[in-house]
FIRO-84752 format. One record per residue (C-alpha): residue number from 1; residue in one letter; y negated, z negated, x. Coordinates in nm, 2 decimals, always signed. Layout:
N
+-----+--------+--------+--------+--------+
: num : residu :  north :     up :   east :
+-----+--------+--------+--------+--------+
: NUM :      a :      Y :      Z :      X :
...
+-----+--------+--------+--------+--------+
This chain:
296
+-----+--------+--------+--------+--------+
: num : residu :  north :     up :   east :
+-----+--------+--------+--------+--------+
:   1 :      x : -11.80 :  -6.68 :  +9.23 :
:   2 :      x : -11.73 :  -6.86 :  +9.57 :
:   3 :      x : -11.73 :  -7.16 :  +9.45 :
:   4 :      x : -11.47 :  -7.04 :  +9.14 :
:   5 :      x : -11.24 :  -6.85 :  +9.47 :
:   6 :      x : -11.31 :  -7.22 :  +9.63 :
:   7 :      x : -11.16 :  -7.36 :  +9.37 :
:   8 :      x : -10.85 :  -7.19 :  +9.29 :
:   9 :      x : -10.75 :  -7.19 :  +9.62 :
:  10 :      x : -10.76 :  -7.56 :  +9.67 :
:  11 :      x : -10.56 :  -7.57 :  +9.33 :
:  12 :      x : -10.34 :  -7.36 :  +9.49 :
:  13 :      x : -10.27 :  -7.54 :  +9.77 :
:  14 :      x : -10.24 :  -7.88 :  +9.59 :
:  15 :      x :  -9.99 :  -7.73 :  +9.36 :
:  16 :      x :  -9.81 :  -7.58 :  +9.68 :
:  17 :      x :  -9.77 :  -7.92 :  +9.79 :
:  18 :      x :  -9.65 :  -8.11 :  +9.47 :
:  19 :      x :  -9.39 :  -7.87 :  +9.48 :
:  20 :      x :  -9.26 :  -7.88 :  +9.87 :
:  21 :      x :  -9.30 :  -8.32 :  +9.73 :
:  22 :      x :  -9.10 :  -8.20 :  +9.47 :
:  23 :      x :  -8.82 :  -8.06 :  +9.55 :
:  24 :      x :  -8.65 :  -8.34 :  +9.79 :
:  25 :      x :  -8.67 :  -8.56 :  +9.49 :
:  26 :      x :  -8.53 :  -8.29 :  +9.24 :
:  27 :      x :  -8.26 :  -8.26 :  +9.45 :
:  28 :      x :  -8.18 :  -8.63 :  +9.51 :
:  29 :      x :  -8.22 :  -8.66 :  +9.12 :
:  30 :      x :  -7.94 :  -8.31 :  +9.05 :
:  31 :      x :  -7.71 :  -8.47 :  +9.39 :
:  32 :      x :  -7.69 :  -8.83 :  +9.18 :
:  33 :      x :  -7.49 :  -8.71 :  +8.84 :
:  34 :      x :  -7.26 :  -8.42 :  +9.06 :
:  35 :      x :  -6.91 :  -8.51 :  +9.17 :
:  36 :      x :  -6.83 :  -8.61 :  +9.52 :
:  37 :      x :  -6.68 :  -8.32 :  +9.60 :
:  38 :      x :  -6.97 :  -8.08 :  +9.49 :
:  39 :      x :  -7.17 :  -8.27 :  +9.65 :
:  40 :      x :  -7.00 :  -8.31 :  +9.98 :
:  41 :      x :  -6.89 :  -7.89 :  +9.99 :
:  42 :      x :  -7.20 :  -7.73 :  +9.81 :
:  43 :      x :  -7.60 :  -7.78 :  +9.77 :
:  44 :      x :  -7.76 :  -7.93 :  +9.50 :
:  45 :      x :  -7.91 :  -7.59 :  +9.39 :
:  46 :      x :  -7.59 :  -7.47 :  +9.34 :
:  47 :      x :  -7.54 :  -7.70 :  +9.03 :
:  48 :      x :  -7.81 :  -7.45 :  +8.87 :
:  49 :      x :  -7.53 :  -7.15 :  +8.89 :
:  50 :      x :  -7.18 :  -7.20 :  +8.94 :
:  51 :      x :  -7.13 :  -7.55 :  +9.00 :
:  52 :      x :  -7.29 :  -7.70 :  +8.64 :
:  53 :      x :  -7.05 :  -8.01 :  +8.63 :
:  54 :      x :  -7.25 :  -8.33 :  +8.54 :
:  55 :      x :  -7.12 :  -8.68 :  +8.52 :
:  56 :      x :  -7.27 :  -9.05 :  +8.48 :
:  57 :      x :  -6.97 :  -9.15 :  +8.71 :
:  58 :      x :  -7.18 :  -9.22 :  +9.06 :
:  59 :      x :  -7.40 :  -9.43 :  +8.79 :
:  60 :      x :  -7.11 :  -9.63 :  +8.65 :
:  61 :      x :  -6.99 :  -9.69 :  +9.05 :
:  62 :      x :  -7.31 :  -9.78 :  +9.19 :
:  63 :      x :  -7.43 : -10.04 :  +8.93 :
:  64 :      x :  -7.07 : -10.19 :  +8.82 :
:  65 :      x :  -6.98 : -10.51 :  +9.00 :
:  66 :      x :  -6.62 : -10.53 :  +8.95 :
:  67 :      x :  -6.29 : -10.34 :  +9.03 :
:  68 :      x :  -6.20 : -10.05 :  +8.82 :
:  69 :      x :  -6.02 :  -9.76 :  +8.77 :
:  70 :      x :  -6.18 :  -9.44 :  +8.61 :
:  71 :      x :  -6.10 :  -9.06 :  +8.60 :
:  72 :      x :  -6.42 :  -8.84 :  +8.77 :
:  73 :      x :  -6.51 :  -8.52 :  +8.60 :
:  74 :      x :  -6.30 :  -8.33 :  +8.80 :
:  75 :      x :  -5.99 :  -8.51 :  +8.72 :
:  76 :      x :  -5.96 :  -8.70 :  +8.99 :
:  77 :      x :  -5.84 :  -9.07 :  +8.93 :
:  78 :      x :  -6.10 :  -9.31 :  +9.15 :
:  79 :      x :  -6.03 :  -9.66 :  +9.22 :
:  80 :      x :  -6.36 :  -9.86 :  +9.28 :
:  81 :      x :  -6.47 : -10.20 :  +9.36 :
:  82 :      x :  -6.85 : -10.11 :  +9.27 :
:  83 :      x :  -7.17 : -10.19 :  +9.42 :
:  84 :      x :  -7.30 : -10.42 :  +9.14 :
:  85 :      x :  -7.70 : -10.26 :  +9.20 :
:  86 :      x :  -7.77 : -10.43 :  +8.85 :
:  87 :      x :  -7.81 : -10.77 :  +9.00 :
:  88 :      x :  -7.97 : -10.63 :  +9.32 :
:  89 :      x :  -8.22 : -10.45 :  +9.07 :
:  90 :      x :  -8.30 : -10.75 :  +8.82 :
:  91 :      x :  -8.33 : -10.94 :  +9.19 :
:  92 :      x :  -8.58 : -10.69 :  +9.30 :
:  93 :      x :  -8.79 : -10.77 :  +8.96 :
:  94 :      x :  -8.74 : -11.10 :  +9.02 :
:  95 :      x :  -8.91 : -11.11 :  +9.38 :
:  96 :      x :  -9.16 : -10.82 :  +9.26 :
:  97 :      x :  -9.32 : -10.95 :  +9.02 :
:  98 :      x :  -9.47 : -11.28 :  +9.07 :
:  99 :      x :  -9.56 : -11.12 :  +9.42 :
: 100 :      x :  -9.77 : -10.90 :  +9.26 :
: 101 :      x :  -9.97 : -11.08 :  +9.01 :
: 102 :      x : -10.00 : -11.45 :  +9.23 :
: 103 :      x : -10.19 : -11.26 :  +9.56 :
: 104 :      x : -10.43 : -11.04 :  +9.27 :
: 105 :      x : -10.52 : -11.37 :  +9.08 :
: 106 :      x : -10.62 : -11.57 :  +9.41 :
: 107 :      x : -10.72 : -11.21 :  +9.56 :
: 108 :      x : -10.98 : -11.13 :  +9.23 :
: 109 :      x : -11.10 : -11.53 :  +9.26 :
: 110 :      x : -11.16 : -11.51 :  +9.66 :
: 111 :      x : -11.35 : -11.16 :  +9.61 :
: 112 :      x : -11.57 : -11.32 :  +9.31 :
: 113 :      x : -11.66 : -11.59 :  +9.59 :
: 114 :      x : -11.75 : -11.36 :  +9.88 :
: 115 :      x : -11.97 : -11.12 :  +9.64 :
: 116 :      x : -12.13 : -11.35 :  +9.46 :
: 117 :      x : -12.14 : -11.72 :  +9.50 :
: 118 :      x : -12.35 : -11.86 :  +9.81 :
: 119 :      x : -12.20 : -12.09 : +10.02 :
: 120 :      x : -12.18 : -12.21 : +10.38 :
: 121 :      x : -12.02 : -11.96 : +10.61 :
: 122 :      x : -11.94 : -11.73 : +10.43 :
: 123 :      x : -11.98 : -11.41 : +10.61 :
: 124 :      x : -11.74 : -11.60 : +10.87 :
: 125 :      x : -11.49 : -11.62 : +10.63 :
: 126 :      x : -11.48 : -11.32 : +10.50 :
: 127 :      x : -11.54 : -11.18 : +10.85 :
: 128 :      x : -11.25 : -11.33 : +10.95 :
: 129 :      x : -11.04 : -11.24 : +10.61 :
: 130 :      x : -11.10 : -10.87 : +10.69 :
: 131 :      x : -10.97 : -10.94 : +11.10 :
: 132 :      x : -10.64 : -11.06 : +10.94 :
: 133 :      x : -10.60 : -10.64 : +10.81 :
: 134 :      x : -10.50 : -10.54 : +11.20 :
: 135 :      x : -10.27 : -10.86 : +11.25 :
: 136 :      x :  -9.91 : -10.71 : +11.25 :
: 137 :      x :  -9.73 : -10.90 : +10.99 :
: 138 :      x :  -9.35 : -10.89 : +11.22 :
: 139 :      x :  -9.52 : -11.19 : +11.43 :
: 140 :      x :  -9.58 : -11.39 : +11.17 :
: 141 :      x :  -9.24 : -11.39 : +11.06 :
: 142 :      x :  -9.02 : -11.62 : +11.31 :
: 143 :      x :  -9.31 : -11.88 : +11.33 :
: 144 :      x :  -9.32 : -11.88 : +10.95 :
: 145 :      x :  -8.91 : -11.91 : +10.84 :
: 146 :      x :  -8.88 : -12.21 : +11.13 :
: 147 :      x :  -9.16 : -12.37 : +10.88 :
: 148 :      x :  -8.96 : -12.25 : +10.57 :
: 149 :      x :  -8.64 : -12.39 : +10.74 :
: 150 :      x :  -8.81 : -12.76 : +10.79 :
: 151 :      x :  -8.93 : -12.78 : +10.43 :
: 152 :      x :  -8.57 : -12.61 : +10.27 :
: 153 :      x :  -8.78 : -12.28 : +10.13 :
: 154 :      x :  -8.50 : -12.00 : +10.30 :
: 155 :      x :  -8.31 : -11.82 : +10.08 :
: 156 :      x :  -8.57 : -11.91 :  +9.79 :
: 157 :      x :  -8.75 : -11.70 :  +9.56 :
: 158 :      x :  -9.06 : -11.94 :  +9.61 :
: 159 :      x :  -9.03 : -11.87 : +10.00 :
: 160 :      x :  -9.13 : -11.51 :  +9.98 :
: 161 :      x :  -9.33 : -11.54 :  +9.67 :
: 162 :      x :  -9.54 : -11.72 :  +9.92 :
: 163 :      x :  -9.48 : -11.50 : +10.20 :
: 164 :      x :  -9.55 : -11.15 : +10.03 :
: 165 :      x :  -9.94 : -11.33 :  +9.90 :
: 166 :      x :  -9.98 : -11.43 : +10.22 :
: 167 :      x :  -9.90 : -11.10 : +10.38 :
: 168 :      x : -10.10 : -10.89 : +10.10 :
: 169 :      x : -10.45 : -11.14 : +10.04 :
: 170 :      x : -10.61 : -10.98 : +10.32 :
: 171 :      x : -10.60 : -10.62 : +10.18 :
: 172 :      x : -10.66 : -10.74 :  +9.82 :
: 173 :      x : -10.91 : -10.95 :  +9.95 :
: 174 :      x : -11.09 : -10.66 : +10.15 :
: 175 :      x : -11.03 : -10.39 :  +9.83 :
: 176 :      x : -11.16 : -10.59 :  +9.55 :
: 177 :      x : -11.45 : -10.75 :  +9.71 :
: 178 :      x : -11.55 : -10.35 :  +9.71 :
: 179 :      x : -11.56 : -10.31 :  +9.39 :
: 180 :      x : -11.66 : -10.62 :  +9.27 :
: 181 :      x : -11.95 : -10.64 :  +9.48 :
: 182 :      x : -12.10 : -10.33 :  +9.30 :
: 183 :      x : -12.12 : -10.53 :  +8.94 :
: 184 :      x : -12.43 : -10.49 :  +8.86 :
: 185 :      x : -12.63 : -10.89 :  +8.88 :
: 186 :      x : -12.77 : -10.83 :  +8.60 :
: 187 :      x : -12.47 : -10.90 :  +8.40 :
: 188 :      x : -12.39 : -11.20 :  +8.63 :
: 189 :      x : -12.79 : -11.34 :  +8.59 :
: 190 :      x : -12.73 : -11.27 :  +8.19 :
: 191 :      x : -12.40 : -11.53 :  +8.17 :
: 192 :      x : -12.57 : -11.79 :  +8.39 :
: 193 :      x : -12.83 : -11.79 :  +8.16 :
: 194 :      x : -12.64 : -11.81 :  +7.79 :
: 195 :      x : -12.50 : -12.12 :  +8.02 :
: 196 :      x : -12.16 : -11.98 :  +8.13 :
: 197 :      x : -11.95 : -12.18 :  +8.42 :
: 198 :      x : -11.85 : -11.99 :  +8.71 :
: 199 :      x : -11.47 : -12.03 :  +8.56 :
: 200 :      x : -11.56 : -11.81 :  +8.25 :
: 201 :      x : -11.77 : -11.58 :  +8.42 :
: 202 :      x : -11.48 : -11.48 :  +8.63 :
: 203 :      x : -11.22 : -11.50 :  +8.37 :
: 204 :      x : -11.47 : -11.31 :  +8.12 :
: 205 :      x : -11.63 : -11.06 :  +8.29 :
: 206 :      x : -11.51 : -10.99 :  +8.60 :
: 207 :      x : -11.13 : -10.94 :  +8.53 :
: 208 :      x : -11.23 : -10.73 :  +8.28 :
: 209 :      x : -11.47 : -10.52 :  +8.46 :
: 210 :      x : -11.22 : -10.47 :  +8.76 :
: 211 :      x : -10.91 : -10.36 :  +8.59 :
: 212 :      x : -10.90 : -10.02 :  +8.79 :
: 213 :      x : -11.00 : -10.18 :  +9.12 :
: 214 :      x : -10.71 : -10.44 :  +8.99 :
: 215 :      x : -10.46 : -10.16 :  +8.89 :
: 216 :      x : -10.50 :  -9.94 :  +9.19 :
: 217 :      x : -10.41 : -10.29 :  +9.41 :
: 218 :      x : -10.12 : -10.36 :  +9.21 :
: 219 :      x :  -9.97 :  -9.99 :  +9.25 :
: 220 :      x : -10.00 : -10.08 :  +9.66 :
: 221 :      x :  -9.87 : -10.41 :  +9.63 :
: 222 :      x :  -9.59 : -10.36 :  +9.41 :
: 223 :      x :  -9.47 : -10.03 :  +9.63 :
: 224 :      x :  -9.51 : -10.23 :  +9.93 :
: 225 :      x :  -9.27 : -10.55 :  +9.82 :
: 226 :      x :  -9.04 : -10.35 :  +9.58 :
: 227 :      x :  -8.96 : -10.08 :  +9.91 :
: 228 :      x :  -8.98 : -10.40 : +10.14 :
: 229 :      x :  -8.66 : -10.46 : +10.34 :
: 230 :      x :  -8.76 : -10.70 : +10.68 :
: 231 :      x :  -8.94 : -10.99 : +10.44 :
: 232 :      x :  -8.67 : -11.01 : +10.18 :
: 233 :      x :  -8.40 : -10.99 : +10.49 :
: 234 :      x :  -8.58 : -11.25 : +10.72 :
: 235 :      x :  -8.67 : -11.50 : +10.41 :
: 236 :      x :  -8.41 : -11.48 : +10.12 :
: 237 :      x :  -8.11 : -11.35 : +10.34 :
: 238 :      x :  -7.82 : -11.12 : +10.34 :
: 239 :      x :  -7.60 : -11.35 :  +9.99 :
: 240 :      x :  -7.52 : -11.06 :  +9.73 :
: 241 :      x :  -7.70 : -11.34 :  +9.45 :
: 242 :      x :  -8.02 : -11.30 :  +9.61 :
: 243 :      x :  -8.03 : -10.97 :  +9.80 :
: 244 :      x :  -8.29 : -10.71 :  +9.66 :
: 245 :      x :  -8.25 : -10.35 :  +9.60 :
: 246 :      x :  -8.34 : -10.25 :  +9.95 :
: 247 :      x :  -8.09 : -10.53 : +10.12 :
: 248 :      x :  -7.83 : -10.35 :  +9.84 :
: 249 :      x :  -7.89 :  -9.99 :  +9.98 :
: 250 :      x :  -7.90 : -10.07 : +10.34 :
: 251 :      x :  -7.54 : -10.22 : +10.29 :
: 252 :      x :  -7.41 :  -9.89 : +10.10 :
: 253 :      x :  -7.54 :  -9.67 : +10.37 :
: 254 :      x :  -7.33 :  -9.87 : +10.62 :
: 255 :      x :  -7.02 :  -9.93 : +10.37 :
: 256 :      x :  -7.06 :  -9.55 : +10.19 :
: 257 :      x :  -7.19 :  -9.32 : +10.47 :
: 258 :      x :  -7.00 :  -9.07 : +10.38 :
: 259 :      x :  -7.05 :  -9.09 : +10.03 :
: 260 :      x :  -7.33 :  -8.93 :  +9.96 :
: 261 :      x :  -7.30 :  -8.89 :  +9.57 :
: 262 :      x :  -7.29 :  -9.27 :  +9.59 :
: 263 :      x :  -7.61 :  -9.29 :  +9.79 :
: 264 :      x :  -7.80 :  -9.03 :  +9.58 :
: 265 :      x :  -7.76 :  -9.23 :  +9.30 :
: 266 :      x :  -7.89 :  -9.57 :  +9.43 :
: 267 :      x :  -8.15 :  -9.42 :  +9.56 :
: 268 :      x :  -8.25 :  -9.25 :  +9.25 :
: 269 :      x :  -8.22 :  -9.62 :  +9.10 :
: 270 :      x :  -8.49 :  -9.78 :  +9.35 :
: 271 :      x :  -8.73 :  -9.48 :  +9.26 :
: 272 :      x :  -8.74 :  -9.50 :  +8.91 :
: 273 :      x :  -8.92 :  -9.80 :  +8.88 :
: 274 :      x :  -9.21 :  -9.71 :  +9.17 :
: 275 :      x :  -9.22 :  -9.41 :  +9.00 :
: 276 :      x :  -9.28 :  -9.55 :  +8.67 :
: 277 :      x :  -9.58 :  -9.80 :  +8.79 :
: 278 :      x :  -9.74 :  -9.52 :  +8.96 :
: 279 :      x :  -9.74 :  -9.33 :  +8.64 :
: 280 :      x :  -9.82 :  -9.55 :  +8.41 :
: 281 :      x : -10.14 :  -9.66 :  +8.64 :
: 282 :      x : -10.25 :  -9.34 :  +8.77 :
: 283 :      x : -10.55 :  -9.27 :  +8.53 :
: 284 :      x : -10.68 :  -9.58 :  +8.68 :
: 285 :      x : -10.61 :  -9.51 :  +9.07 :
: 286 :      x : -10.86 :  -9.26 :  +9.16 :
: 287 :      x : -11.11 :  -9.44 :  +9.01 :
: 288 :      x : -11.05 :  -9.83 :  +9.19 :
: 289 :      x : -11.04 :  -9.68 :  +9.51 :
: 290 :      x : -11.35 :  -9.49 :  +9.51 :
: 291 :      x : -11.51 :  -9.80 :  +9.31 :
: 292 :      x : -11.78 :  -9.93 :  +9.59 :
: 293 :      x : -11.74 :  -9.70 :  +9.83 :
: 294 :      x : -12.07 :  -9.59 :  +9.79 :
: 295 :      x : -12.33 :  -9.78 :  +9.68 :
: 296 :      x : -12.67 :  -9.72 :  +9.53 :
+-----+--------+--------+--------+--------+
């Protein structure tokens, strides 16, 4: 019975949470499809009562890219040169991606090595892997971008491809080798002996064995470079061809302060996809973090 009163009452206060989580991004959500004036004269919660005027306006201002001229819900004609967030968002994919799946690949390989492959100094490298973790990444950046600037990788997508892998192997380094070192060697000893390489063993075995520890690293990785601002401003620039989602919104809030239904609805735009990833991963989250964290 106490462990059933326990139980509800951590429920409880879990679902208490969610909802106090909830509600900033329910109103952020409602704010992004209300006129400005609504949304400039009368809360959000409002729209649930008097105010029920919807439009895909903000939408059509935030991710057009040239000068128009449109008529908002309430009548009024707006004039507006756009935002163009579409290219800013298919930028954002563009530096995302490959920063995601290059530092898991060499991540997964170096974790395979310090697990399970015996050579000379090894703890030493790993040792000094795991030191990197406390190394703020902000001095890194200057001494990095004068090396970028003698070898013409600024403004590149290549440039902080590199930079992000560089910046996330330690973690994925640290996280996999957790899980990965808890395969049990009798699969390992099994492949050796049917006369597998090292090369297939990895590519056969352990990829496939440490898809949650994988998917759990890929949620942190792709949050951390799709939210990133200071990398994507110190290594590709401020150019409107290049510029990220992040570089987009920070422009807006010092072009649109005032206009809030504006801002609403590019930041609703940035969530969707973090919020999508998370989703889509989450049944294997839980399970790659606690993956090695006690052994036995």
């Amino acid at each position: 019975m106490n462990n059933r009163k326990a139980a509800i009452a951590i429920n409880t206060a879990l679902l208490i949470l969610v909802v106090i989580w909830f509600i900033p991004i329910l109103g952020l959500f409602i704010s992004s499809f209300r006129p400005r004036d609504y949304v400039l004269t009368t809360g959000w919660w409002t729209a649930f009562t008097k105010n029920r005027i919807f439009t895909l306006d903000n939408y059509r201002q935030v991710l057009g890219g040239t000068k128009y001229t449109f008529v908002d819900a309430l009548g009024n004609t707006v004039r507006s040169s756009g935002d163009n967030l579409s290219q800013a968002f298919i930028n954002s994919f563009t530096v995302t991606i490959p920063s995601v799946i290059i530092p898991i690949l060499i991540a997964a390989a170096a974790a395979y090595g310090f697990a399970w492959m015996v050579f000379p100094g090894r703890k030493f490298f790993f040792t000094s892997v795991v030191a990197l973790l406390v190394v703020p990444l902000q001095i890194a950046l200057i001494p990095i971008l004068r090396d970028y600037q003698k070898i013409g990788l600024t403004g590149s997508y290549l440039g902080i491809w590199l930079a992000h892998t560089g910046f996330g192997l330690p973690l994925s380094i640290y996280l996999l080798y957790n899980y990965i070192s808890t395969i049990p060697r009798s699969i390992f000893e099994s492949a050796y002996l049917d006369g597998a390489r090292q090369i297939v063993v990895f590519a056969r075995l352990v990829l496939p064995l440490s898809i949650p520890a994988i998917a759990s690293l890929a949620i942190f990785q792709f949050l951390w470079v799709w939210n990133d601002l200071l990398v994507a401003l110190v290594f590709l620039g401020g150019t409107a061809d290049v510029a990220v989602l992040t570089q987009r919104l920070a422009t807006m809030i010092g072009s649109r302060g005032q206009d809030w239904h504006l801002l609403t609805a590019g930041a609703f735009v940035s969530m969707v996809v973090p919020l999508a990833v998370f989703f889509s991963l989450q049944r294997y989250f839980v399970e790659g973090l606690m993956a090695g964290s006690v052994k036995g």
